[in-house]
PQR file with spaces between the fields and no chain letter, atoms N, CA, C, O and H, PARSE charges and radii, in Angstrom:
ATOM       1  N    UNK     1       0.852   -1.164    0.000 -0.4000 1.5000
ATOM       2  CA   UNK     1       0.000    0.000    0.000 -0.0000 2.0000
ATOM       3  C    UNK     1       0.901    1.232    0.000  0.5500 1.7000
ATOM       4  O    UNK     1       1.912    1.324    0.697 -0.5500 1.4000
ATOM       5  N    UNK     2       0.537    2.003   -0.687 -0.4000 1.5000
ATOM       6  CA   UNK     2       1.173    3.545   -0.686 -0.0000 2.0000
ATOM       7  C    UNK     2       0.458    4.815   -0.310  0.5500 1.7000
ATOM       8  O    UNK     2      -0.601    5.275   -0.738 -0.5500 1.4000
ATOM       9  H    UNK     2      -0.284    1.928   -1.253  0.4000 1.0000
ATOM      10  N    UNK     3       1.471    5.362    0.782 -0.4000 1.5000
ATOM      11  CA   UNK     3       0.729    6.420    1.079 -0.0000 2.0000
ATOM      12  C    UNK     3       1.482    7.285    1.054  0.5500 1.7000
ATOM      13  O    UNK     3       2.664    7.073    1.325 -0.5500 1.4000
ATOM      14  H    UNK     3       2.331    4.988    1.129  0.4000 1.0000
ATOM      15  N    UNK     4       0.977    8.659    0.684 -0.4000 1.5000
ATOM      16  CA   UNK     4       1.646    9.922    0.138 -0.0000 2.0000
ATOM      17  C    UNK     4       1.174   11.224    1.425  0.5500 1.7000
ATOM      18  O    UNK     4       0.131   11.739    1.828 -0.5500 1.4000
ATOM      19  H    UNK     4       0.017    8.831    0.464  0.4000 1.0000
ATOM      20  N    UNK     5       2.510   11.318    1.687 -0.4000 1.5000
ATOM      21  CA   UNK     5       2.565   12.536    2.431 -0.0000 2.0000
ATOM      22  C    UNK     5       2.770   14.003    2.035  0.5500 1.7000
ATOM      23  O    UNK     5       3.430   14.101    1.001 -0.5500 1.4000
ATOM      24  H    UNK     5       3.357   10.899    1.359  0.4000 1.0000
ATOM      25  N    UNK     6       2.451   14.980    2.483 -0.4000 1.5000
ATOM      26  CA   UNK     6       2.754   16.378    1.938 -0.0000 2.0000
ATOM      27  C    UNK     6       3.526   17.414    2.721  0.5500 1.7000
ATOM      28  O    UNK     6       2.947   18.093    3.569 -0.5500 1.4000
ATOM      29  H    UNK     6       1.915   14.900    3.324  0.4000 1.0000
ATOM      30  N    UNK     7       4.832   17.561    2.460 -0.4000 1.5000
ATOM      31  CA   UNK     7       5.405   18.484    3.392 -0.0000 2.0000
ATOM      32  C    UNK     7       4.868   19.948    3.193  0.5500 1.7000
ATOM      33  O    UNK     7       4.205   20.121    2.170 -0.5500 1.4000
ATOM      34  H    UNK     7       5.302   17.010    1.771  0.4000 1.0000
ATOM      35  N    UNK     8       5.076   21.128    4.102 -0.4000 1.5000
ATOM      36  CA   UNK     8       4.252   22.031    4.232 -0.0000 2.0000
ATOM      37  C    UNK     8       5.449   22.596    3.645  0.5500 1.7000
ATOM      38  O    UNK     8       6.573   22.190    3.938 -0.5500 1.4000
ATOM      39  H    UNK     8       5.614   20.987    4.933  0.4000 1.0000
ATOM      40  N    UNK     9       5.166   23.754    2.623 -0.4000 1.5000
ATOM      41  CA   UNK     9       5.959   24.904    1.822 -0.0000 2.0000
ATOM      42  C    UNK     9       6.367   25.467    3.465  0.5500 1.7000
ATOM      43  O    UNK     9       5.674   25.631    4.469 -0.5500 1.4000
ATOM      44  H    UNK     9       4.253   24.084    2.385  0.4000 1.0000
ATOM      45  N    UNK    10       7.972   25.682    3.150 -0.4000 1.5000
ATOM      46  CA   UNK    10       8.666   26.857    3.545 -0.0000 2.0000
ATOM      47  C    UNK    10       8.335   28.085    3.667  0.5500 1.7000
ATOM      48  O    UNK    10       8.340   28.865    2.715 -0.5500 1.4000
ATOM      49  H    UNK    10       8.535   25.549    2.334  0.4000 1.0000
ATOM      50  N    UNK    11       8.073   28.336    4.612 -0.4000 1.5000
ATOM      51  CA   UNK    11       7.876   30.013    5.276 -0.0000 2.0000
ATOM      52  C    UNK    11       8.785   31.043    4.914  0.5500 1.7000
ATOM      53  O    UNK    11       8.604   32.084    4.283 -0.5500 1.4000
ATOM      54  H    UNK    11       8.068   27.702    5.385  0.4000 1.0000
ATOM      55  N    UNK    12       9.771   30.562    5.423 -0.4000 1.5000
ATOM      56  CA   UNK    12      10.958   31.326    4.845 -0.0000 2.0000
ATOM      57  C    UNK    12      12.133   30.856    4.292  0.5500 1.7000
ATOM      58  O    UNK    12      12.418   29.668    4.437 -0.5500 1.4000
ATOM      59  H    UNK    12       9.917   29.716    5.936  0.4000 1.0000
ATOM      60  N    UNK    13      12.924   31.668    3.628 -0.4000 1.5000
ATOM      61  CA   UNK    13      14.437   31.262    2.856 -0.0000 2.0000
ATOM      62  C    UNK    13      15.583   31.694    3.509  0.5500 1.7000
ATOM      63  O    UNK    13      15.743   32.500    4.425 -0.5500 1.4000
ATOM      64  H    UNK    13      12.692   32.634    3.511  0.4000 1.0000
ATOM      65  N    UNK    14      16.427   30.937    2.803 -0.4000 1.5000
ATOM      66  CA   UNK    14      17.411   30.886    3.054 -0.0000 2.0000
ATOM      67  C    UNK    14      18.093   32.583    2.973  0.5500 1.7000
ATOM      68  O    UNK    14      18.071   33.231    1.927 -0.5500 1.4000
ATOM      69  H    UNK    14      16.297   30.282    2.059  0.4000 1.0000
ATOM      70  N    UNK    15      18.819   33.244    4.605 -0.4000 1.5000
ATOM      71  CA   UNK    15      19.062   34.488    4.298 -0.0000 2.0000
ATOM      72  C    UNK    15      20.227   34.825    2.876  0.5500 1.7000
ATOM      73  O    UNK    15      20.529   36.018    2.881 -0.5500 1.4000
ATOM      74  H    UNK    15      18.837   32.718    5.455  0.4000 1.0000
ATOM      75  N    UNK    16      20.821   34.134    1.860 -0.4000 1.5000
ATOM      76  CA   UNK    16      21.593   34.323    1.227 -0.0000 2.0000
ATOM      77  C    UNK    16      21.073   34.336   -0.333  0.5500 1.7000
ATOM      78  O    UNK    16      21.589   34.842   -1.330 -0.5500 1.4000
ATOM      79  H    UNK    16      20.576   33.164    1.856  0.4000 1.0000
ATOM      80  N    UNK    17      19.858   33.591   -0.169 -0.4000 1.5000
ATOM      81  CA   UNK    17      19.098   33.444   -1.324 -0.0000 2.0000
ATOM      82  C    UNK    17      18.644   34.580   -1.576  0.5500 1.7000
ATOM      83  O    UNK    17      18.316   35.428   -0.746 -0.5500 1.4000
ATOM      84  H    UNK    17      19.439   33.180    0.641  0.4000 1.0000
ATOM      85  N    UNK    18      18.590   34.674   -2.951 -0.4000 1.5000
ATOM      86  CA   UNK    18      17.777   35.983   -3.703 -0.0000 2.0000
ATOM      87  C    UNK    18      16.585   35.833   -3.412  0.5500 1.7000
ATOM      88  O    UNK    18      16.077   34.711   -3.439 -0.5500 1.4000
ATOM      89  H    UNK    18      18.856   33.985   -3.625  0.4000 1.0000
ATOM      90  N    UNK    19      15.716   37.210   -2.990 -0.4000 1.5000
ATOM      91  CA   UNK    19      14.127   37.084   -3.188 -0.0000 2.0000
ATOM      92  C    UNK    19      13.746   37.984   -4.056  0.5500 1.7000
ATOM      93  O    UNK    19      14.519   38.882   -4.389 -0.5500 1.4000
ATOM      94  H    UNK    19      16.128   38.121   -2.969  0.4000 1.0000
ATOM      95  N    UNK    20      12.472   37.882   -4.566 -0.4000 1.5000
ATOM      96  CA   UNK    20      11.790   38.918   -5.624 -0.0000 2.0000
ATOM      97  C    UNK    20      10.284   39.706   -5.041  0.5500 1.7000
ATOM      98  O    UNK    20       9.551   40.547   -5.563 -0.5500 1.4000
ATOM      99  H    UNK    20      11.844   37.152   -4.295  0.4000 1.0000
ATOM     100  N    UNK    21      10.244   39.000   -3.745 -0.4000 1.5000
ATOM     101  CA   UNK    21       8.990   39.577   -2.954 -0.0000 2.0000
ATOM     102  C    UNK    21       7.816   38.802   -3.686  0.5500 1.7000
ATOM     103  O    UNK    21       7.664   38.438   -4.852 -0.5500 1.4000
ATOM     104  H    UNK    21      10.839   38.318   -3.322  0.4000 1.0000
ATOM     105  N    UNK    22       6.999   38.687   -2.470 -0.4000 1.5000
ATOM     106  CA   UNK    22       6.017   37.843   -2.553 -0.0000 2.0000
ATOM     107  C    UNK    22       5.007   38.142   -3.790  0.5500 1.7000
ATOM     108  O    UNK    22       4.143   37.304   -4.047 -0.5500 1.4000
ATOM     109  H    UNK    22       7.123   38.983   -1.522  0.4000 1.0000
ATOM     110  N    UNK    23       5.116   39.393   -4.598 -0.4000 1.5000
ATOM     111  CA   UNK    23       4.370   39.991   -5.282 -0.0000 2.0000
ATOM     112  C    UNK    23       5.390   40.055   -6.691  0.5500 1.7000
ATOM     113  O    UNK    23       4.849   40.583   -7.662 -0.5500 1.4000
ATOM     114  H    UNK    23       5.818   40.074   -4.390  0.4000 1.0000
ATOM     115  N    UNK    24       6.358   39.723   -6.826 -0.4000 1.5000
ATOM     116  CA   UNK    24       7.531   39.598   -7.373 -0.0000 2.0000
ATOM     117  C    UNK    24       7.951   41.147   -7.668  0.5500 1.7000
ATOM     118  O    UNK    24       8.292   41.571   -8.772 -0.5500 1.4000
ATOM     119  H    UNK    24       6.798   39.295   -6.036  0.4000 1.0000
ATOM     120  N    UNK    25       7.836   42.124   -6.127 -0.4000 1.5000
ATOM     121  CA   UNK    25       7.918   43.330   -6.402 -0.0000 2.0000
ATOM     122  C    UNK    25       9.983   43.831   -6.946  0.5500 1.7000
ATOM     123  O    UNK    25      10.303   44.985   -7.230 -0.5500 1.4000
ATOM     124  H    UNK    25       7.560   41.780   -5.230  0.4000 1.0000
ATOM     125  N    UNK    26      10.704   42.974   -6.945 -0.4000 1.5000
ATOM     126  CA   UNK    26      11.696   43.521   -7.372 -0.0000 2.0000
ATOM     127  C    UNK    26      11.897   43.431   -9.199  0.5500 1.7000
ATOM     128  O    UNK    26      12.321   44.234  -10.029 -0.5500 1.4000
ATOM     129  H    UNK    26      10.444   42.036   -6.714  0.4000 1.0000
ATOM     130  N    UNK    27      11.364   42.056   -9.281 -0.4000 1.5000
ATOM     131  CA   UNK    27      10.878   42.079  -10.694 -0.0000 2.0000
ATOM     132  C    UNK    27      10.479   43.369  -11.674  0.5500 1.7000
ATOM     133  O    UNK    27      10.903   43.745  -12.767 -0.5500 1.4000
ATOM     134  H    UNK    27      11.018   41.403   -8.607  0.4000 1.0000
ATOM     135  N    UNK    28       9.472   43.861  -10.771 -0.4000 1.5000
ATOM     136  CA   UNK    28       8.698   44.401  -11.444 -0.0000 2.0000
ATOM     137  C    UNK    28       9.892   45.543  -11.637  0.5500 1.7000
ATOM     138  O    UNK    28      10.443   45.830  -12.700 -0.5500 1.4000
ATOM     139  H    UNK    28       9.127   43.556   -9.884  0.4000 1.0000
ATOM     140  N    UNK    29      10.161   46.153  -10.242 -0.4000 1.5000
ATOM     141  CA   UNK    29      11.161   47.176  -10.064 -0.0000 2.0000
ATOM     142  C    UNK    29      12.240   46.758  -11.092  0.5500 1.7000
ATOM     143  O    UNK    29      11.963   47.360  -12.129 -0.5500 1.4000
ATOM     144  H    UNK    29       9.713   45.919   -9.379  0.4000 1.0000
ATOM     145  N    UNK    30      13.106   46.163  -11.235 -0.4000 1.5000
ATOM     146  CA   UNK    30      14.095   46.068  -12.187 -0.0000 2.0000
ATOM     147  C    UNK    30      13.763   46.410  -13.460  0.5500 1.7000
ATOM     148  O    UNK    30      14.459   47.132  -14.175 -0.5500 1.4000
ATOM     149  H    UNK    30      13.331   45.673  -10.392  0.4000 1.0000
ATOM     150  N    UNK    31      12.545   45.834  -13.825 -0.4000 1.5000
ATOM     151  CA   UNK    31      12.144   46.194  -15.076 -0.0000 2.0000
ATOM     152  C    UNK    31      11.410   47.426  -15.667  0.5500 1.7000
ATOM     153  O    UNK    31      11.259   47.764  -16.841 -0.5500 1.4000
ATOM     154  H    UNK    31      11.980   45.248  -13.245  0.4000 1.0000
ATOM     155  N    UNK    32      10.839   48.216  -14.065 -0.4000 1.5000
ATOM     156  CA   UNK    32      10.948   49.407  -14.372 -0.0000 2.0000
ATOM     157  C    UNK    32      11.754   50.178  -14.631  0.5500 1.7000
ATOM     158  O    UNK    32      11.511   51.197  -15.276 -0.5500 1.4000
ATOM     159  H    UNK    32      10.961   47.941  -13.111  0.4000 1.0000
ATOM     160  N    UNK    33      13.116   49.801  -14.098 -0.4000 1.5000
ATOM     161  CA   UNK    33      14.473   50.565  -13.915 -0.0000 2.0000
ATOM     162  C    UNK    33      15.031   50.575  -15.541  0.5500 1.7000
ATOM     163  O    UNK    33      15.661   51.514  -16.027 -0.5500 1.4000
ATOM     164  H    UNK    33      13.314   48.973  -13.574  0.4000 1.0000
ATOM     165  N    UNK    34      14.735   49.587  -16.112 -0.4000 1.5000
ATOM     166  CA   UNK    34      15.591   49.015  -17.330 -0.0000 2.0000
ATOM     167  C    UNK    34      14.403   49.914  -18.716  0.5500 1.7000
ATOM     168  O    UNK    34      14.853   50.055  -19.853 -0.5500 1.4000
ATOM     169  H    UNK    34      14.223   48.825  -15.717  0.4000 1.0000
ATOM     170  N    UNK    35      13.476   50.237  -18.491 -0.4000 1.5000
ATOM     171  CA   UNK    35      12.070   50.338  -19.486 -0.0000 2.0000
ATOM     172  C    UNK    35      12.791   52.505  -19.185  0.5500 1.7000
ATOM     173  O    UNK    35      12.458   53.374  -19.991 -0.5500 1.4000
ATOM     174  H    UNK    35      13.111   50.122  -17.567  0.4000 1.0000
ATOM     175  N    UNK    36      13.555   52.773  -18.143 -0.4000 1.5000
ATOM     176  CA   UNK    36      13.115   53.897  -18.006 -0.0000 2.0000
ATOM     177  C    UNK    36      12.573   54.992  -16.809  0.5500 1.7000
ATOM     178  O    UNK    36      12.829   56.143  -16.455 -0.5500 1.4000
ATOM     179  H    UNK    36      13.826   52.067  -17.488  0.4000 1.0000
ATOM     180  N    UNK    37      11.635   53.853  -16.410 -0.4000 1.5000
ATOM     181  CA   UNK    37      10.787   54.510  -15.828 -0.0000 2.0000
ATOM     182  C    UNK    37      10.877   55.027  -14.857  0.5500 1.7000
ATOM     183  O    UNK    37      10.128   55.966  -14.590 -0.5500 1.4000
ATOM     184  H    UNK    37      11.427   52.918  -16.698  0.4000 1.0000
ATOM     185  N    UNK    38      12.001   54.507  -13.836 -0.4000 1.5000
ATOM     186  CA   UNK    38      12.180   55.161  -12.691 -0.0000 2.0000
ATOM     187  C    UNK    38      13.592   54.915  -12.656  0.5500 1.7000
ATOM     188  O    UNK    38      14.156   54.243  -13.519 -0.5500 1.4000
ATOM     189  H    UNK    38      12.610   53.744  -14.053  0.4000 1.0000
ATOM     190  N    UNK    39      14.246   55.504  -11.563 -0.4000 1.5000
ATOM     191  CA   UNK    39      15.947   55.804  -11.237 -0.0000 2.0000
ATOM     192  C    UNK    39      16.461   54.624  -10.385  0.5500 1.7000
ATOM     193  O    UNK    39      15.732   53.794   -9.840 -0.5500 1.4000
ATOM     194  H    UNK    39      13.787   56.050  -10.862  0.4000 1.0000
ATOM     195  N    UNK    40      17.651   54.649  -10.344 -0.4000 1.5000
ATOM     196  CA   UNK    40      18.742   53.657   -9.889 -0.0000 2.0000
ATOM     197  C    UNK    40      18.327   53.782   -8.256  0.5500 1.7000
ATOM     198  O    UNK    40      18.186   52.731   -7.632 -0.5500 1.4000
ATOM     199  H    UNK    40      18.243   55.322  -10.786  0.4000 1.0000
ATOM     200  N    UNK    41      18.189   54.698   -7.768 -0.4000 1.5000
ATOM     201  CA   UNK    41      18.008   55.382   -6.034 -0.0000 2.0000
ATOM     202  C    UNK    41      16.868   54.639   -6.106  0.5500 1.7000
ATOM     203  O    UNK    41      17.115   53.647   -5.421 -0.5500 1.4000
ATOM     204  H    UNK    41      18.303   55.552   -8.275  0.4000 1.0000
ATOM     205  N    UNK    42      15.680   54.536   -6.571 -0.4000 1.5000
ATOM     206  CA   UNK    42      14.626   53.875   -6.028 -0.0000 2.0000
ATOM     207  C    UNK    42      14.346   52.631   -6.295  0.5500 1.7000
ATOM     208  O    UNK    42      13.664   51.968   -5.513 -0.5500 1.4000
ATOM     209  H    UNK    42      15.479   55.342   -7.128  0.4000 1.0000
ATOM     210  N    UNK    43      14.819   52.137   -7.412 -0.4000 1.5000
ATOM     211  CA   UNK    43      15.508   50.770   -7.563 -0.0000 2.0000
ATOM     212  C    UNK    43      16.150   49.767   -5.946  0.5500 1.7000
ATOM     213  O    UNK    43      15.876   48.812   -5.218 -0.5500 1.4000
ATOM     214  H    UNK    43      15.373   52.676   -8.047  0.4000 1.0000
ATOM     215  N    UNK    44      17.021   50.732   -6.138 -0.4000 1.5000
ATOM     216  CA   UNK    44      17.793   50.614   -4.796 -0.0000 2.0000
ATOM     217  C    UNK    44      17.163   50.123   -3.699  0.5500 1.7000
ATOM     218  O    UNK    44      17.212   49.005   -3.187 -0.5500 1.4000
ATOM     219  H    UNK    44      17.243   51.507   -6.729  0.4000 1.0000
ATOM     220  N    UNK    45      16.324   51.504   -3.285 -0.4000 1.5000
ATOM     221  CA   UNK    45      15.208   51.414   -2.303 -0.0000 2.0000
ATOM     222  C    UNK    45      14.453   50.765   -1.736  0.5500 1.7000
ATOM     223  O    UNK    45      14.172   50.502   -0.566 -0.5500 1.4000
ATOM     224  H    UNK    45      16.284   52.413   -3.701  0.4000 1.0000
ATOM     225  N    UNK    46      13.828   50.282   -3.619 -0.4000 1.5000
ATOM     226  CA   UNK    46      13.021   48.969   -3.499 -0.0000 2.0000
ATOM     227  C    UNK    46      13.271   47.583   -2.860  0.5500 1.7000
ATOM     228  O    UNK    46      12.540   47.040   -2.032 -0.5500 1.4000
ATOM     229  H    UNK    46      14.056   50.496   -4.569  0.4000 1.0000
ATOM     230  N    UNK    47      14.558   47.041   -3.438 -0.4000 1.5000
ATOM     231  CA   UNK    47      15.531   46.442   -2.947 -0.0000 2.0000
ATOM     232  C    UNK    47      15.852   45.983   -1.626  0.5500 1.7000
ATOM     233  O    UNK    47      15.995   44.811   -1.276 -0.5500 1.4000
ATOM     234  H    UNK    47      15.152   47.482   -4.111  0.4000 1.0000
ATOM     235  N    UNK    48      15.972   47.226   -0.787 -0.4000 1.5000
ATOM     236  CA   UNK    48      16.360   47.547    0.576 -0.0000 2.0000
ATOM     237  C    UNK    48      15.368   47.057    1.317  0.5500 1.7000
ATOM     238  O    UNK    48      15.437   46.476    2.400 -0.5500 1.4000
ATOM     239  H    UNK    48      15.856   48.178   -1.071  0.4000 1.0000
ATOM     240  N    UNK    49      14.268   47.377    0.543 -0.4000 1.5000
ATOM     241  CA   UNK    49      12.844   47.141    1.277 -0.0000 2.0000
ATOM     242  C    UNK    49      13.015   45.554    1.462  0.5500 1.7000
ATOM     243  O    UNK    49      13.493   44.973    2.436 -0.5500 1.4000
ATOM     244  H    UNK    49      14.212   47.848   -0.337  0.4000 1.0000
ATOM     245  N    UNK    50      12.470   44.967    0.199 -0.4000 1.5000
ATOM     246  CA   UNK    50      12.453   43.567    0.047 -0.0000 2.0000
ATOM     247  C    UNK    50      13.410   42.670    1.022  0.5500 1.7000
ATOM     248  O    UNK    50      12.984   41.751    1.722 -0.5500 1.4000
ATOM     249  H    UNK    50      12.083   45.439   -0.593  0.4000 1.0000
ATOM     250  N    UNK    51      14.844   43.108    0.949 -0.4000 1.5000
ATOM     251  CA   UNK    51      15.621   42.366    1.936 -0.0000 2.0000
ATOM     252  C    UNK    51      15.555   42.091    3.552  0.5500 1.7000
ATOM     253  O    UNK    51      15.729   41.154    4.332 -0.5500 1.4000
ATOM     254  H    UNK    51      15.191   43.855    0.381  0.4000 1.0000
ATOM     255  N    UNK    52      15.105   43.825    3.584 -0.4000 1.5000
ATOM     256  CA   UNK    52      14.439   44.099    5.407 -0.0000 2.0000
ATOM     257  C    UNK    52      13.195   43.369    5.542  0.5500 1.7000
ATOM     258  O    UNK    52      12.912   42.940    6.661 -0.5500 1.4000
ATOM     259  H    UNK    52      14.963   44.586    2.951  0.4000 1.0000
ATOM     260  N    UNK    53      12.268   43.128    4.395 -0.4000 1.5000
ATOM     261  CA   UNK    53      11.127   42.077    4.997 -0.0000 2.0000
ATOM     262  C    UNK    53      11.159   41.064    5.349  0.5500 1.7000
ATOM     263  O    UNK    53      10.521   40.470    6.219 -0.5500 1.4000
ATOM     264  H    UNK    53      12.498   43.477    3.486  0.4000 1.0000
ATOM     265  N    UNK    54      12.450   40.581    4.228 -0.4000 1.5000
ATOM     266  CA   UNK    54      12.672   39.023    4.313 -0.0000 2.0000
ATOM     267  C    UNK    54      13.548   38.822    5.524  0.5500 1.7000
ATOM     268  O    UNK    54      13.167   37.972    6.329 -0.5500 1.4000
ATOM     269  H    UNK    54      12.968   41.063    3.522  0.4000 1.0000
ATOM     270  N    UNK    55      14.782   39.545    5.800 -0.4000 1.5000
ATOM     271  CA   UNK    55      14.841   39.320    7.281 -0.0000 2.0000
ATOM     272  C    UNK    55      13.952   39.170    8.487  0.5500 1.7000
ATOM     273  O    UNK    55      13.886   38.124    9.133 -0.5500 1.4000
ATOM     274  H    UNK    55      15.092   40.235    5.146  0.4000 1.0000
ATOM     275  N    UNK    56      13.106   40.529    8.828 -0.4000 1.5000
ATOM     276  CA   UNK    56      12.172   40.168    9.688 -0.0000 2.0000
ATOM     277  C    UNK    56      11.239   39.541    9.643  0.5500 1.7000
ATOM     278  O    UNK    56      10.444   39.562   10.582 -0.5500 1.4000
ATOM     279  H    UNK    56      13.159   41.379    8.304  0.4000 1.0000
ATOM     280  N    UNK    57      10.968   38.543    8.193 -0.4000 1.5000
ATOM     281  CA   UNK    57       9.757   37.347    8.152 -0.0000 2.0000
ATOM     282  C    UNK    57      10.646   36.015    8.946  0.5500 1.7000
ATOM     283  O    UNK    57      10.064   35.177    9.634 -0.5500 1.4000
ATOM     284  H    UNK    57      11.614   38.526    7.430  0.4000 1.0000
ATOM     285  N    UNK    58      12.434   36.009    8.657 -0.4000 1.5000
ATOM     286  CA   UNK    58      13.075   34.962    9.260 -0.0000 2.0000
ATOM     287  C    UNK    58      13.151   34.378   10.680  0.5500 1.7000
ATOM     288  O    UNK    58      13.848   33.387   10.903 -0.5500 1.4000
ATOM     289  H    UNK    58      12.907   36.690    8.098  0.4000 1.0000
């Protein structure tokens, strides 16, 4: 007989791993950065953000 178990998705990552935010908000940001649309500083910003969440979600 076989029975299939389901491990529960990861909460959080690994602090060294790249993230893109749960919304894939750096994504988006990079590709605003690259289209034009906005500057390197808020790029940046964005960035900064994403990393400080993912720390304090760890």
């Amino acid at each position: 007989m076989t029975s299939t178990s389901r491990a529960a998705f990861p909460a959080g990552t690994i602090l060294g791993y790249p993230r893109i935010g749960r919304r894939r908000e750096l994504k988006k940001a990079v590709e605003s950065f690259w289209a034009g649309a906005t500057t390197a500083d808020e790029l940046e910003s964005t960035a900064a953000g994403l990393r400080a969440a993912t720390r304090e979600r760890l």
